[in-house]
C-alpha positions as CSV (number, residue, x, y, z in Angstrom):
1,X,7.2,-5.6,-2.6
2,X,8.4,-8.7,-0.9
3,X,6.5,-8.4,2.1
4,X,3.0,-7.7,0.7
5,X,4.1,-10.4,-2.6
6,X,3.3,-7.9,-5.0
7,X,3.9,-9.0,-8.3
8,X,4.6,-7.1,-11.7
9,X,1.4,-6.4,-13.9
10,X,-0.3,-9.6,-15.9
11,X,-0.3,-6.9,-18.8
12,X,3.5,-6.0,-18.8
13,X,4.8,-5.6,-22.0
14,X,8.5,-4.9,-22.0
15,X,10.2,-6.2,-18.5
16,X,14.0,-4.9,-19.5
17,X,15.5,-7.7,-18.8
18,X,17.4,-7.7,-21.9
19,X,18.6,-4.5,-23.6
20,X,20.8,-6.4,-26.5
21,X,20.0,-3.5,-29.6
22,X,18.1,-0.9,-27.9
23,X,19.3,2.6,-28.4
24,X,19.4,6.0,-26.4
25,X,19.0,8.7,-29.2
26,X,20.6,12.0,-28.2
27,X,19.1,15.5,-28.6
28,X,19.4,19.5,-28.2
29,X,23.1,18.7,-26.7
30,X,22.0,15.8,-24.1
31,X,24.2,13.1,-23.3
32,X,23.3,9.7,-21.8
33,X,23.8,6.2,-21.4
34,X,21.4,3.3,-21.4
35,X,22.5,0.2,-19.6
36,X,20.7,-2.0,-17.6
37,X,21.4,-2.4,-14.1
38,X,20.8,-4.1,-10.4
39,X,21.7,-1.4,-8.2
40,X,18.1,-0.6,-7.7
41,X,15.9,-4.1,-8.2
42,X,13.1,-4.7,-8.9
43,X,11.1,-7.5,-10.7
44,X,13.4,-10.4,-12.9
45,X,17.2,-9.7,-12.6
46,X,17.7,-6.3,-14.6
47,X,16.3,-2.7,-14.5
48,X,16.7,-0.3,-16.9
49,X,18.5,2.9,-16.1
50,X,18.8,6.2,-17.8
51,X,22.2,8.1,-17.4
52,X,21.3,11.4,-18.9
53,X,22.2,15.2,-18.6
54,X,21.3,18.2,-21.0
55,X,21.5,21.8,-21.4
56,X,20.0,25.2,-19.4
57,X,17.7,25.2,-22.6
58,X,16.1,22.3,-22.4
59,X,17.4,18.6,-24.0
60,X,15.0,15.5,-24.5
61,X,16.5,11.5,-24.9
62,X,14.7,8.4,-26.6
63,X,15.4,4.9,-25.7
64,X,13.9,2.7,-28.3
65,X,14.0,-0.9,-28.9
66,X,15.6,-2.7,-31.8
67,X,12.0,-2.7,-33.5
68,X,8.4,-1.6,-32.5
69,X,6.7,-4.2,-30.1
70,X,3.5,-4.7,-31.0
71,X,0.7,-4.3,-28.4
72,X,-1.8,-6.7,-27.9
73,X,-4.4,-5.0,-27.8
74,X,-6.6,-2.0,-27.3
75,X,-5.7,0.3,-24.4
76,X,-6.5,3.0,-22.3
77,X,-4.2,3.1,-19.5
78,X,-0.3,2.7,-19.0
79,X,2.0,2.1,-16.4
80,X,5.6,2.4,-15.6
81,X,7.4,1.3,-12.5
82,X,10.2,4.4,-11.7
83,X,12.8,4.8,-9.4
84,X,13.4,8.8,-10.0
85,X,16.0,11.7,-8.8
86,X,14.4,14.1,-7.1
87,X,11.6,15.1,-4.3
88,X,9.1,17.1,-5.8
89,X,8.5,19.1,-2.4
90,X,12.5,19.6,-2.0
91,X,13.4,22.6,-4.2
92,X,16.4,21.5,-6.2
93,X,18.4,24.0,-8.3
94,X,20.8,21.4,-10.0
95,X,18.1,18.9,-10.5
96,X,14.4,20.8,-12.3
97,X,12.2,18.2,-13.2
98,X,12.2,16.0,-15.9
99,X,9.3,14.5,-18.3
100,X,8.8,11.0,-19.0
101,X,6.7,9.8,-22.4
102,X,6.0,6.8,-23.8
103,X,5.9,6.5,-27.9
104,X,3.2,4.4,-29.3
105,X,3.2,4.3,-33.6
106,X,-0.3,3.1,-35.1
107,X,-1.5,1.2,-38.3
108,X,-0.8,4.3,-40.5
109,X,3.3,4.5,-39.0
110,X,2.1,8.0,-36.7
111,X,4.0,8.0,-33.6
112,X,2.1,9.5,-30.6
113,X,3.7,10.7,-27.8
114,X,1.8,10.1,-24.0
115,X,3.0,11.9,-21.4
116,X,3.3,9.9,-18.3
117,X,5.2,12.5,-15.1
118,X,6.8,14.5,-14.0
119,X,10.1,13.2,-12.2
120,X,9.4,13.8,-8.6
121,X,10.1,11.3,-6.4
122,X,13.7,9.6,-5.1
123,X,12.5,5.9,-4.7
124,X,10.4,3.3,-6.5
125,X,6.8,4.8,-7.6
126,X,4.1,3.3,-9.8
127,X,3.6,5.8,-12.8
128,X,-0.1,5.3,-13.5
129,X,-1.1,7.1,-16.8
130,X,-5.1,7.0,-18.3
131,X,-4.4,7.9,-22.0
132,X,-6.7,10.8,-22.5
133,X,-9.9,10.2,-25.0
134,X,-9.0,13.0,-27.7
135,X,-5.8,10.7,-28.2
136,X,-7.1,6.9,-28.4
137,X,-9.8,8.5,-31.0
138,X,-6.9,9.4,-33.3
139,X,-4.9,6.2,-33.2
140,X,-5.5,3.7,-35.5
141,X,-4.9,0.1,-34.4
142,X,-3.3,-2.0,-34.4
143,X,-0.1,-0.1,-32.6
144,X,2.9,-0.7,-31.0
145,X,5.4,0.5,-28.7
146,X,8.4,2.5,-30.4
147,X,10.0,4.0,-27.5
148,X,10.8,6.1,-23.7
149,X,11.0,9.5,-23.8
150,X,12.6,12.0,-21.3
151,X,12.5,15.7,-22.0
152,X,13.1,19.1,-20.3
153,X,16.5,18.1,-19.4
154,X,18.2,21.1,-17.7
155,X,20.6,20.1,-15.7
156,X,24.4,19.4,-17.0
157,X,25.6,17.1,-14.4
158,X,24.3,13.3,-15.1
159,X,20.9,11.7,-13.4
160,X,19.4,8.8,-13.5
161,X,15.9,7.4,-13.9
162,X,15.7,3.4,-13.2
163,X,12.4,1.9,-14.8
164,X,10.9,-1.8,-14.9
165,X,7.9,-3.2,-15.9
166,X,6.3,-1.5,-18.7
167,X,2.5,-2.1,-19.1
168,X,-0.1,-1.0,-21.9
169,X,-3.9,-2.3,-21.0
170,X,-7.5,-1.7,-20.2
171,X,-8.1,-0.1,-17.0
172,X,-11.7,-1.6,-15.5
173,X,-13.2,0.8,-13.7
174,X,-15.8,-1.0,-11.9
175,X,-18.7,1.3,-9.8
176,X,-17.4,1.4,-6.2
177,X,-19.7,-0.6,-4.1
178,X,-20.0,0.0,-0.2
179,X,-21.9,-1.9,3.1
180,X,-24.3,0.7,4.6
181,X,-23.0,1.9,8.0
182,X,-25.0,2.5,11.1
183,X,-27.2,5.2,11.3
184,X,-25.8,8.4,13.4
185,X,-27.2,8.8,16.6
186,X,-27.5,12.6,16.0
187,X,-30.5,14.6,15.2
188,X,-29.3,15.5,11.0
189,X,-29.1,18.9,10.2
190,X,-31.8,20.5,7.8
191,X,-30.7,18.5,4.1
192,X,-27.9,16.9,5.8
193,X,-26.8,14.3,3.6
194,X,-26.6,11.0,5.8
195,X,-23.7,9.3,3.2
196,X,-23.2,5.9,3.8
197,X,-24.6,6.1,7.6
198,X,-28.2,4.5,6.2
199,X,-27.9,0.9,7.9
200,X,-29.9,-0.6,10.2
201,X,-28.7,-0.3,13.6
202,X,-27.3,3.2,15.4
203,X,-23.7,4.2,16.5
204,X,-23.1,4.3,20.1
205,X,-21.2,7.6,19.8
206,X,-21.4,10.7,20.5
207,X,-23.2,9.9,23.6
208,X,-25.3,13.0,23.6
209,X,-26.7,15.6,21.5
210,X,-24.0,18.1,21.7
211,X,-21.4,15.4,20.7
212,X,-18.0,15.0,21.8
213,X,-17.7,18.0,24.2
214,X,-15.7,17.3,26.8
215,X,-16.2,17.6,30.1
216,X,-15.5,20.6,32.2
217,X,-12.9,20.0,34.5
218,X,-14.5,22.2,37.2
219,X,-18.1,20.9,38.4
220,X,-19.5,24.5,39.8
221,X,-20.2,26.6,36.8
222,X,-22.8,28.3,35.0
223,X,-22.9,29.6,31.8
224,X,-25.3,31.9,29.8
225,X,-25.5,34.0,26.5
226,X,-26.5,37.8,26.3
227,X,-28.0,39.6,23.1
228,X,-26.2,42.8,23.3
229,X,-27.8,44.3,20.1
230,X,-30.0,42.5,16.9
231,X,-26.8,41.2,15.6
232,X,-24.1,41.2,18.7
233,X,-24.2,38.2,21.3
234,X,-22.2,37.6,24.1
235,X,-21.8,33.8,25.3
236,X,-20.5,33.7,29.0
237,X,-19.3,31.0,31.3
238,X,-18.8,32.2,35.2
239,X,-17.1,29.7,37.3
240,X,-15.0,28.9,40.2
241,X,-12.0,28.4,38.0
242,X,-12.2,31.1,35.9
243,X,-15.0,33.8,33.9
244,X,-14.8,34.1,30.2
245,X,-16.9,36.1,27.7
246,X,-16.9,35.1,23.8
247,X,-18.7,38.0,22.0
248,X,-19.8,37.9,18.5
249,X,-20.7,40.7,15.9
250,X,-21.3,40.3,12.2
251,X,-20.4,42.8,9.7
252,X,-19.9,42.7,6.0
253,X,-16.8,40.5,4.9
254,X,-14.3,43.9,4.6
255,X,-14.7,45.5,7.4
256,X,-13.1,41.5,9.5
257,X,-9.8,41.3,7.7
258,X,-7.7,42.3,10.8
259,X,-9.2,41.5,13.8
260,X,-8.7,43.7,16.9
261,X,-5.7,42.9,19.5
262,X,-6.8,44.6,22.2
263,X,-10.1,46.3,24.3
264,X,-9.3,49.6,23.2
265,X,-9.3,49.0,19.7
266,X,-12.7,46.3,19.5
267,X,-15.1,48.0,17.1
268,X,-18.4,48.6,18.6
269,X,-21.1,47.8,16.5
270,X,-18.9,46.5,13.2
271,X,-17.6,42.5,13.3
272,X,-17.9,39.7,11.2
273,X,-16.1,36.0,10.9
274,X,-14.2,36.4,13.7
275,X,-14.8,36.0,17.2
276,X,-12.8,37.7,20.5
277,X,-12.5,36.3,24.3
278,X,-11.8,37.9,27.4
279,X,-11.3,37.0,30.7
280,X,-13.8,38.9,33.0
281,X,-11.4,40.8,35.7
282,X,-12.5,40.3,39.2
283,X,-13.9,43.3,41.0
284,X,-11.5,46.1,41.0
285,X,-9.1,44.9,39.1
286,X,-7.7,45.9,35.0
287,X,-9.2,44.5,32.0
288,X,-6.5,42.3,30.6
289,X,-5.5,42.0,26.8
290,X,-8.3,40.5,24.2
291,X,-7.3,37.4,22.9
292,X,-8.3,37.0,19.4
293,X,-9.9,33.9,18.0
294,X,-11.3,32.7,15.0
295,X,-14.9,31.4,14.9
C-alpha cells in the first residue's frame, strides 16, 4: 500500500476507527470478541477484528453499530478490505471456511443480507462484491448499514478476521477501450478472428511462415511424410543425428483412450487423438520401445 500510495476508497463508509457502542451479537453457541486493533494496519490508526469461534453445527456472529448509518446513496457494489485466517488452496481441518455478509435495512425497516466471501486468504485482500439485480430491485431506499455478518462458524478454537474500510457505491463500468495492434505477419487461418492485431503496420515476428520453429541443430537432414492408407500418415525425418517416424491414424473417440506402449501392441488400422514416435533402428538392429505422444 505504501509503496504504490494506495489510498482507502473516496466512498468509504465506516473506517473503524472508533468502535465506542458497537456490539458482537452471539449465536447457535459462538463466542467472540470485537475490539479494535493495530496488529495488522491498515488505513487510520485502528482495524477492526473479529475474535470468534462456534460449534461442529454451524454458528453465525453480527457486529453492528450503535445505530444504522445511513448510506448516501444508491448502490450497486460493496467492498470490504480483509485480513482473513485461512488459504483457500491449504486444506484445513480446524479452520473450514467462514462467510462474511454485510446487512443493509431499507425505507420499510427490511434488513437484507449480501453475501460478500468466503474466508480464504491469510493476508490483506480487497473483498469486491456487485450486489446482484434481483436484490437492489427489492430494496426500497433510502437504506442504511445495520451490520457485519460472519456465519458457518465450525471451528471451536478462536479466529480472527481483521477488516477496514467499508465502502457502499456505484461501480462505473465503463466499455473497455484498446489501441489497435500491428497486423500479424502470418497468412490467417480460414475465419481466424484477427482480435486486436488490425493496425496499421506488421509485426516483425515470426520471421517465417511456419513460425517459431526452431532450428535444427543438425544441418544434413531430410524429411518427408508417407500416406500409409486413406486415413494413416507417417511424417519422417532421416538425418545424420538420428531417424524418427511420427505416425498418425484416426479412429472414433473410444477406441484412443489408452494409447499403445509398445510395437507389439500398436493397433493397425484403429487410432485417433494420439500420435506414437519411433526411432527407425539402423540396419540389422531391434526395434526399440514406442514412445507415446499426444498430438
Amino acid at each position: 500500500m505504501t509503496w504504490v500510495d494506495r489510498q482507502a476508497h473516496p466512498k468509504t463508509l465506516v473506517d473503524f476507527e472508533e468502535l465506542s457502542g458497537w456490539t458482537l451479537e452471539l449465536h447457535d453457541g459462538a463466542t467472540g470478541e470485537l475490539p479494535r486493533r493495530r496488529e495488522q494496519q491498515m488505513w487510520g490508526m485502528y482495524v477492526c477484528r473479529f475474535w470468534y469461534s462456534g460449534t461442529p453445527a454451524g454458528s453465525h456472529v453480527v457486529a453492528r453499530p450503535p445505530k444504522p448509518i445511513p448510506i448516501p446513496e444508491r448502490l450497486d457494489s460493496i467492498e470490504l478490505w480483509g485480513y482473513g485466517n485461512r488459504w483457500g488452496w491449504v486444506p484445513e481441518a480446524t479452520t473450514p471456511p467462514a462467510e462474511v455478509a454485510v446487512l443493509v435495512c431499507d425505507a420499510r425497516g427490511r434488513e437484507f443480507t449480501i453475501q460478500l466471501a468466503g474466508i480464504h486468504w491469510k493476508q490483506w485482500w480487497l473483498i469486491h462484491r456487485r450486489v446482484v439485480r434481483n436484490t437492489l430491485e427489492q430494496i426500497v431506499w433510502p437504506a442504511s448499514f445495520t451490520g457485519i455478518e460472519i456465519s458457518r462458524i465450525r471451528h471451536t478454537e478462536p479466529r480472527y478476521l481483521y477488516c477496514d474500510s467499508l465502502a457502499f457505491f456505484t461501480g462505473e463500468l465503463r466499455p473497455l477501450e484498446f489501441k489497435p495492434q500491428p497486423q500479424r505477419n502470418l497468412i490467417p487461418f480460414r475465419q481466424q478472428i484477427p482480435g486486436l492485431n488490425v493496425g496499421p503496420r506488421k509485426l516483425p515476428f515470426p520471421t517465417r511462415e511456419q513460425t517459431i520453429l526452431p532450428e535444427n541443430f543438425e544441418p544434413q537432414y531430410r524429411t518427408r511424410t508417407e500416406q500409409l492408407a486413406p486415413a494413416a500418415f507417417r511424417l519422417v525425418y532421416d538425418g545424420r543425428d538420428t531417424r524418427i517416424a511420427y505416425e498418425y491414424r484416426p479412429v472414433p473417440e473410444t477406441s484412443a483412450r489408452s494409447p499403445p506402449r509398445s510395437t507389439a501392441d500398436r493397433p493397425s488400422d484403429r487410432w485417433t487423438g494420439v500420435a506414437y514416435a519411433s526411432p527407425i533402428p539402423p540396419k540389422g538392429g531391434c526395434p526399440p520401445a514406442t514412445c507415446s505422444l499426444p498430438t
